[in-house]
Legacy VTK file of the C-alpha trace (Angstrom):
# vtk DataFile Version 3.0
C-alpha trace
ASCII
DATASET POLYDATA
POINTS 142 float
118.667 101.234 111.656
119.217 100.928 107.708
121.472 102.279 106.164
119.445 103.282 102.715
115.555 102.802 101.568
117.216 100.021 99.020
118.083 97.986 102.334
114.941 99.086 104.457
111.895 98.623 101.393
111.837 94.883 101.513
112.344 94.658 105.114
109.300 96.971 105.489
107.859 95.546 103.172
108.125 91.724 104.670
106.885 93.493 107.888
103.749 94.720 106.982
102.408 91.842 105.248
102.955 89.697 107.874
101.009 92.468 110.192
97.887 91.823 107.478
98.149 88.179 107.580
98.304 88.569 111.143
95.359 90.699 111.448
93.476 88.840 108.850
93.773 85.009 109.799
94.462 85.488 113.611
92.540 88.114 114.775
91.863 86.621 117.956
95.168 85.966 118.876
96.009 88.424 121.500
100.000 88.198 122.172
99.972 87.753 118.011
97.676 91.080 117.782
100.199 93.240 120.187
103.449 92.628 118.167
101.600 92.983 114.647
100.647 96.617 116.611
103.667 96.917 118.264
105.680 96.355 115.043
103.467 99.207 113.005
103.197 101.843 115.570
107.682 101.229 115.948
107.942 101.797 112.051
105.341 104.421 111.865
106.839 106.585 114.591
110.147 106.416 112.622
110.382 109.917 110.314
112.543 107.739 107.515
110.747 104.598 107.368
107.272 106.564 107.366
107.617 106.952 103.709
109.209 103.658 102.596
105.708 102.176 104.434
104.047 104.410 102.032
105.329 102.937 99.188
105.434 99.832 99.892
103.074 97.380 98.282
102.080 95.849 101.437
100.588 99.123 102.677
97.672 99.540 100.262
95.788 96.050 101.244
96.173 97.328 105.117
95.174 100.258 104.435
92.234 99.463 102.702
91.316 96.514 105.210
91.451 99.372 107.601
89.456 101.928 105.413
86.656 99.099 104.404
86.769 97.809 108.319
86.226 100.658 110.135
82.258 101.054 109.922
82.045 97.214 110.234
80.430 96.623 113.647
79.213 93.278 112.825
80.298 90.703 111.082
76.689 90.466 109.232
77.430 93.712 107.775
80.434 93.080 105.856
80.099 94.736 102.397
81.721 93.216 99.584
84.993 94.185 98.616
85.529 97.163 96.383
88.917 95.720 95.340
89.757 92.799 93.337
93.065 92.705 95.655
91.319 91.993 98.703
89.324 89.001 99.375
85.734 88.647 101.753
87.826 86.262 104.211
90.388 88.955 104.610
87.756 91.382 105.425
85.945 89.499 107.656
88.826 88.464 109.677
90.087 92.211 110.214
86.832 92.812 111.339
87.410 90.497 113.754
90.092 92.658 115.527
89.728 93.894 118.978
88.794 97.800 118.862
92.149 98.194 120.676
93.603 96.606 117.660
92.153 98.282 114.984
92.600 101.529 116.658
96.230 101.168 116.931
96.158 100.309 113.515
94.501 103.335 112.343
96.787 105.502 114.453
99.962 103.808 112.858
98.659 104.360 108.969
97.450 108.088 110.170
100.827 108.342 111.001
102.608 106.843 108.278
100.532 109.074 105.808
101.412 112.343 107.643
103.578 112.707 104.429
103.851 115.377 101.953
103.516 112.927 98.778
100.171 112.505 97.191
99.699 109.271 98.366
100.207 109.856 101.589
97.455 112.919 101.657
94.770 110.273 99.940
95.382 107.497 102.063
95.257 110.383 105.230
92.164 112.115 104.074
90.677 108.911 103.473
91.059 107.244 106.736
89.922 110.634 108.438
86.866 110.707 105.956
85.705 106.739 107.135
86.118 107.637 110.690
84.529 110.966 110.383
81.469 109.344 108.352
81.473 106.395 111.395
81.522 108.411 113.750
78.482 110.651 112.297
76.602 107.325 112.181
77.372 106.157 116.016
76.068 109.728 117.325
72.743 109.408 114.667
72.535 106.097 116.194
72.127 107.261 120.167
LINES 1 143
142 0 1 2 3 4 5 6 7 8 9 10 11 12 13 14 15 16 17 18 19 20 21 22 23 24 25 26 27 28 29 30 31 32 33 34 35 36 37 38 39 40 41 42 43 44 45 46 47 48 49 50 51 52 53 54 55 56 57 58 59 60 61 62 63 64 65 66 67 68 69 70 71 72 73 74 75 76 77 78 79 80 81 82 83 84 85 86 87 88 89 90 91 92 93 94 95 96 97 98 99 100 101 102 103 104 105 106 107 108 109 110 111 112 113 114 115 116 117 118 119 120 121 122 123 124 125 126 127 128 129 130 131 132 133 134 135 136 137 138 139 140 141
């Protein structure tokens, strides 16, 4: 592994926006879809890389993609983007994921925000908050 976060941050960094341009322009690529996954769960399961993914500036657009994604069932009802920083063809092609995809995803960012910092206990309640709030709606649904 790295020796220090100095070597690691742009590495992790490089990583995770090619996972969102992955996600976001080839969403129906399935061996491209895996690694992207792969590559987040790997550096989300490591303790010392958990918070350099935090920081990182590549992290918010995922995690927001994720956040604005998860209650999109349908690509008719894609809301517009709260964020300047993330574009309508960005959302729409995360929404585009597999469910597999986009859970593994969610279960790598969960996991990278298990942190202590403030960030990382937004970005986890957050995430926990869509889902709940998705959820709610699938069971008012039935």
């Amino acid at each position: 592994m790295w020796i220090d976060k100095d070597q690691a941050s742009p590495i992790v960094d490089f990583c995770l926006n090619l996972c969102t341009h992955y996600f976001c322009y080839w969403p129906h690529e399935n061996s491209v879809q895996c690694g992207a996954t792969d590559v987040l769960v790997s550096l989300s399961r490591r303790r010392r890389l958990r918070e350099i993914m935090i920081s990182s500036p590549s992290f918010d657009p995922l995690a927001t993609l994720q956040i604005i994604g998860m209650p999109i069932t349908h690509i008719s009802n894609i809301p517009s983007s709260d964020s300047d920083a993330i574009s309508i063809e960005k959302v729409k092609g995360f929404s585009r994921l597999p469910y597999s995809s986009r859970g593994r995803v969610l279960s790598s960012i969960v996991s990278a925000s298990s942190g202590e910092s403030e960030k990382s206990v937004a970005v986890f309640s957050q995430c926990l908050k869509t889902l709940e709030l998705t959820f709610s709606n699938l069971v008012e649904s039935l």
